[in-house]
BAFI-132747 format. One record per residue (C-alpha): x, y, z. Coordinates in Angstrom, 2 decimals. Layout:
((X, Y, Z)),
...
# end
This chain:
((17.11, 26.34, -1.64)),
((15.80, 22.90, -2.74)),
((18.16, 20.84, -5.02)),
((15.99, 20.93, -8.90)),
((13.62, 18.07, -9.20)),
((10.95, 17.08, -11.53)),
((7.09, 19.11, -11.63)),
((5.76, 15.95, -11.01)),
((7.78, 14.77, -8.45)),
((7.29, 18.02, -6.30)),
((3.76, 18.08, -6.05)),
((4.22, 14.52, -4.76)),
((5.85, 14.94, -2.51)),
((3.57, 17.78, -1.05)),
((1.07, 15.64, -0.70)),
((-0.83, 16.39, -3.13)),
((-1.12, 13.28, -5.18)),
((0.46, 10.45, -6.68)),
((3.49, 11.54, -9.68)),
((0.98, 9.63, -11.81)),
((-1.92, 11.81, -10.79)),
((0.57, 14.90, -10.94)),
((1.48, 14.16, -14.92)),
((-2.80, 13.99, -15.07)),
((-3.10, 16.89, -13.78)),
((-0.29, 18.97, -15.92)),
((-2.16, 17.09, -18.81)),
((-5.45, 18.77, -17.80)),
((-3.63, 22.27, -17.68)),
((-4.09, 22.68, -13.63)),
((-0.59, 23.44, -13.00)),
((1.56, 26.70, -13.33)),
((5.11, 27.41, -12.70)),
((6.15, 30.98, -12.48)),
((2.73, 32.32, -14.23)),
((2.92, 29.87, -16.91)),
((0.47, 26.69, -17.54)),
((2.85, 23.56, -18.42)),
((1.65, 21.19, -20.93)),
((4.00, 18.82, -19.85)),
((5.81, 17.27, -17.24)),
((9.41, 17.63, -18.26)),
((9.89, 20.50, -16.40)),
((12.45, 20.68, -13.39)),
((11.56, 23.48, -10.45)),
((13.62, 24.49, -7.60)),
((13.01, 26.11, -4.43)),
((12.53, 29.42, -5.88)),
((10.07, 28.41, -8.46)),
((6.82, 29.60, -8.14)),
((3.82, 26.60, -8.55)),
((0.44, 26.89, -8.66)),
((-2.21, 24.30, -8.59)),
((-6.01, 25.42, -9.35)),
((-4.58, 28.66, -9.22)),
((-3.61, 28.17, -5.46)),
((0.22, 28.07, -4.25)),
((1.64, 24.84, -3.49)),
((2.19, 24.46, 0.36)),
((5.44, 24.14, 1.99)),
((6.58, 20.57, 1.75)),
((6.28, 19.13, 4.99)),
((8.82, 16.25, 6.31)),
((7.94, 12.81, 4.85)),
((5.27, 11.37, 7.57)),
((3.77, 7.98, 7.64)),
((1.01, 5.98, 9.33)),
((-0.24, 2.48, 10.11)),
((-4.36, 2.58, 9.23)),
((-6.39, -0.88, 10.29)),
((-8.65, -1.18, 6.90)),
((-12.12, -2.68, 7.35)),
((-14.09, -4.72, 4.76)),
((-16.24, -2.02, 2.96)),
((-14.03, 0.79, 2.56)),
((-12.74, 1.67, -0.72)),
((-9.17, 3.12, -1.38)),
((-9.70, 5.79, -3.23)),
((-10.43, 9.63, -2.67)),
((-13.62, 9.57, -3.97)),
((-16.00, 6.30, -5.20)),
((-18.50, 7.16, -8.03)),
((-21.18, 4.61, -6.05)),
((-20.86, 6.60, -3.16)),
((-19.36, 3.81, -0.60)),
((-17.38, 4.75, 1.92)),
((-13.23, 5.45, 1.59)),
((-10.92, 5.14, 4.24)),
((-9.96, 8.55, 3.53)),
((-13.29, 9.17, 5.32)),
((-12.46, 7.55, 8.24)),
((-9.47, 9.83, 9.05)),
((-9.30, 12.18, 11.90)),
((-10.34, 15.91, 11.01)),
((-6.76, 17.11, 11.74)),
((-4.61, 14.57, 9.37)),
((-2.67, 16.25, 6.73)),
((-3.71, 15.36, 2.82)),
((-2.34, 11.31, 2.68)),
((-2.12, 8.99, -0.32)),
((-1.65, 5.03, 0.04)),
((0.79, 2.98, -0.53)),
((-0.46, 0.35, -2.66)),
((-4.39, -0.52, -2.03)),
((-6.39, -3.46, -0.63)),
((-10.10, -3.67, -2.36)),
((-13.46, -3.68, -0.89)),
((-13.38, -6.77, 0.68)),
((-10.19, -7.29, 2.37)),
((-8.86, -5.60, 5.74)),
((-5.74, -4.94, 7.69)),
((-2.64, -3.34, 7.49)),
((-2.77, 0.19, 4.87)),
((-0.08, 2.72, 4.78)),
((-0.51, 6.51, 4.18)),
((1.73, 9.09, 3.67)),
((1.34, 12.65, 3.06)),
((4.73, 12.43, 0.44)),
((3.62, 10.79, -2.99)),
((7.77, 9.98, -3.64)),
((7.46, 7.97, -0.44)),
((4.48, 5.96, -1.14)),
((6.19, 5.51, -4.63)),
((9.61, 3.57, -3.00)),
((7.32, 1.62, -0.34)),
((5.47, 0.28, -3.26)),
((8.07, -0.55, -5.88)),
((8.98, -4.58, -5.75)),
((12.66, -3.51, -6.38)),
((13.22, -1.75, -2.89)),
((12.38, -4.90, -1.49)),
((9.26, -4.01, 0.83)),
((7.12, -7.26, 0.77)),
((3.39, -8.15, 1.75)),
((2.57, -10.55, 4.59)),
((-1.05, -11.62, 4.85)),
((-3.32, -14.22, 6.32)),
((-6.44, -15.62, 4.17)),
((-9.20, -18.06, 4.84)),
((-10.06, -20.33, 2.02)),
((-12.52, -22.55, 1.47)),
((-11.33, -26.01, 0.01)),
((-8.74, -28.96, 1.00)),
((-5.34, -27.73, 0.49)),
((-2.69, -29.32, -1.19)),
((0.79, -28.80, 0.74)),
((2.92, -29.87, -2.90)),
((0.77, -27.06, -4.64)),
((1.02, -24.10, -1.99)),
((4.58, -25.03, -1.88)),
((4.71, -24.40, -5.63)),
((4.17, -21.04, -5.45)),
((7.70, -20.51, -4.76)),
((8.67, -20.89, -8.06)),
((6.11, -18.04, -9.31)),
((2.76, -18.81, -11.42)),
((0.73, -17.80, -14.18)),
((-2.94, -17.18, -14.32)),
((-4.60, -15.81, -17.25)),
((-2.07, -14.84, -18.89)),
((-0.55, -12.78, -16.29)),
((2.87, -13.98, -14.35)),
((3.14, -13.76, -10.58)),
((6.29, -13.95, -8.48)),
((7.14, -16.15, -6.11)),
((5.10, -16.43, -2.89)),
((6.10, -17.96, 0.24)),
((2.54, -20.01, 1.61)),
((2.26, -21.96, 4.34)),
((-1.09, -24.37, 5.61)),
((-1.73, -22.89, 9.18)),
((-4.37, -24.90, 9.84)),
((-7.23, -27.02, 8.20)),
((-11.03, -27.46, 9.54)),
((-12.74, -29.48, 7.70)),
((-13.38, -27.65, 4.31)),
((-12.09, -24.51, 5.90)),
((-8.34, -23.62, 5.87)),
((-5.46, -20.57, 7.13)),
((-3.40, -19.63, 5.08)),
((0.09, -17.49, 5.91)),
((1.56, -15.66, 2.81)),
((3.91, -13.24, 1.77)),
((4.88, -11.78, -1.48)),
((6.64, -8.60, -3.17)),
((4.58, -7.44, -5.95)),
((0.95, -7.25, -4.21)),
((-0.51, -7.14, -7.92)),
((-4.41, -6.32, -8.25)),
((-6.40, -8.75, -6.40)),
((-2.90, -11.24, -6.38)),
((-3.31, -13.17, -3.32)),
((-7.37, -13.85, -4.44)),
((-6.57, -15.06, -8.30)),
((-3.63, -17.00, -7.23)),
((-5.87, -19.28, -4.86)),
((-8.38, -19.34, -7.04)),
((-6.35, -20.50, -9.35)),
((-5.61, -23.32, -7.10)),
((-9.20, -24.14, -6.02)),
((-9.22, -22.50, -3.17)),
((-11.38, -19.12, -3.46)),
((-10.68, -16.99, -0.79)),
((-12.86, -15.95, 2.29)),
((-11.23, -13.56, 4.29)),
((-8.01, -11.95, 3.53)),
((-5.69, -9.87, 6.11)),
((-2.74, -8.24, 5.57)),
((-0.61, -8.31, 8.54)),
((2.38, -6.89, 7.49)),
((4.03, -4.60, 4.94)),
((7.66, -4.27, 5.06)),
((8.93, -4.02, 8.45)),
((5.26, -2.49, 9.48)),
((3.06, -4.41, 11.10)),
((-0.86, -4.52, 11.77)),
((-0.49, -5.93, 15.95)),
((-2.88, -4.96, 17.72)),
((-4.29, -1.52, 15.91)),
((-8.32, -1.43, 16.24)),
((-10.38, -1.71, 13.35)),
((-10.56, 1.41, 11.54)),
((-7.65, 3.43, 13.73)),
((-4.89, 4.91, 12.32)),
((-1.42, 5.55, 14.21)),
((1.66, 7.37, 13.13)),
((4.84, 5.72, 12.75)),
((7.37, 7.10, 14.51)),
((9.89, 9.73, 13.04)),
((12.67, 8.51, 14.21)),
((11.98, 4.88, 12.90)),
((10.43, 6.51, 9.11)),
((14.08, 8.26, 9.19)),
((15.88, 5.04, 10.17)),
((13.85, 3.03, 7.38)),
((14.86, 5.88, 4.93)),
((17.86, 5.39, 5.78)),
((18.40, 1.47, 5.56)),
((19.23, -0.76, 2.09)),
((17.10, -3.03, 1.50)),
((18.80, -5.91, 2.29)),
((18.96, -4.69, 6.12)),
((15.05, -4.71, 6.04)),
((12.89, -6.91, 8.50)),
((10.71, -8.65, 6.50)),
((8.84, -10.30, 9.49)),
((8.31, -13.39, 7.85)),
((9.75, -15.90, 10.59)),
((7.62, -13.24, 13.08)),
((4.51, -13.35, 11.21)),
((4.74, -17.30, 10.88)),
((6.23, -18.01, 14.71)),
((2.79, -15.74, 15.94)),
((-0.06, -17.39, 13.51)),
((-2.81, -16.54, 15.96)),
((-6.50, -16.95, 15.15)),
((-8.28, -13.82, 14.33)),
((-10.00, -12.40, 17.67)),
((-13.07, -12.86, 18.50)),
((-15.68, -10.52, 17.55)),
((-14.41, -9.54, 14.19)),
((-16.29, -10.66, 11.32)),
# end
């Protein structure tokens, strides 16, 4: 029998959705536990608890599973999108189990997306605190100042809102055109674009290469792959501090994007 755990934390981790979404749900009056609708999410099931959601039984939690998806400008993360643009959820093969994200990237940005088909999962992947950071590449448009990217280090804030520090580096400058190599921990809505903005240099193109010791390589546009089980169980395994970040590897292998992609 399954050691007691949270409603909310159950459904996520069958897969289901996000603990936020679960609590939404509960809220909405979708979920039962042994014949009765909860009306809130302080409620702690076991294995012999009986849950219902839309009045169907919750599947058997499968093992945590995880996989590498190569997002292309256009797609939307998100199950469904009111204007009817495509998700990468549609891109999946037929025979994928239900998956949630970790984290997002929005419509016009590409590269490296986790999924997962455990909520909890996609929850400690995303956290800053567990130590997972962001690696991307971005083409701006603009002269960059070295002193300025540099500054980033210390953290910044735009609007009103504070960022953490960012490691940046100038890869190389054409002309009015510039790479950029970056890596952060929070990966904040739209971070990478407002913090270049906010230093003149409006992004272009952004790629994320890496996320925690997961990296994009070589995956096609649009393919997804599954990460190994034995290297999931290793990672769930590991502190923090033992992580790869891959930020000398991402910096020592600055390639140019290939050719052919937009």
């Amino acid at each position: 029998m399954s050691a007691p755990e949270r409603i909310a934390k159950r459904l996520a981790r069958a897969g289901l959705c996000s603990r936020r979404d679960a609590e939404r749900w509960i809220a909405d009056g979708r979920v039962k536990v042994d014949g009765r609708v909860l009306d809130t999410p302080a409620c702690v099931v076991t294995g012999a608890s009986r849950i219902e959601v839309d009045g169907k039984p919750l599947p058997q939690t499968e093992r945590a599973r995880l996989w590498r998806y190569h997002k292309r400008v256009g797609e939307m993360v998100t199950a469904r999108d009111p204007q009817g643009r495509p998700t990468v959820f549609q891109s999946l093969p037929a025979n994928m189990p239900r998956t949630v994200s970790v984290g997002r990237l929005d419509f016009f940005s590409e590269g490296l997306l986790l999924l997962t088909n455990d909520g909890a999962l996609a929850r400690q992947l995303e956290l800053p605190a567990n130590g997972y950071r962001r690696r991307y590449r971005a083409r701006v448009h603009g002269a960059v100042d070295p002193a300025r990217l540099a500054g980033l280090a210390r953290g910044i804030e735009v609007e009103g809102v504070r960022y953490g520090p960012i490691r940046a580096a100038l890869d190389r400058q054409q002309r009015t055109n510039a790479w950029l190599s970056l890596e952060l921990a929070e990966g904040k809505n739209r971070e990478v674009r407002r913090v270049l903005a906010h230093l003149d240099l409006p992004v272009m193109r952004l790629i994320r290469t890496g996320f925690g010791p997961f990296e994009l390589d070589e995956l096609p546009e649009g393919a997804v792959e599954e990460v190994p089980a034995r290297q999931l169980a290793a990672l769930l395994g590991e502190p923090a501090a033992a992580r790869p970040e891959g930020w000398a590897r991402a910096r020592a292998s600055r390639e140019a994007p290939r050719r052919g992609r937009r």
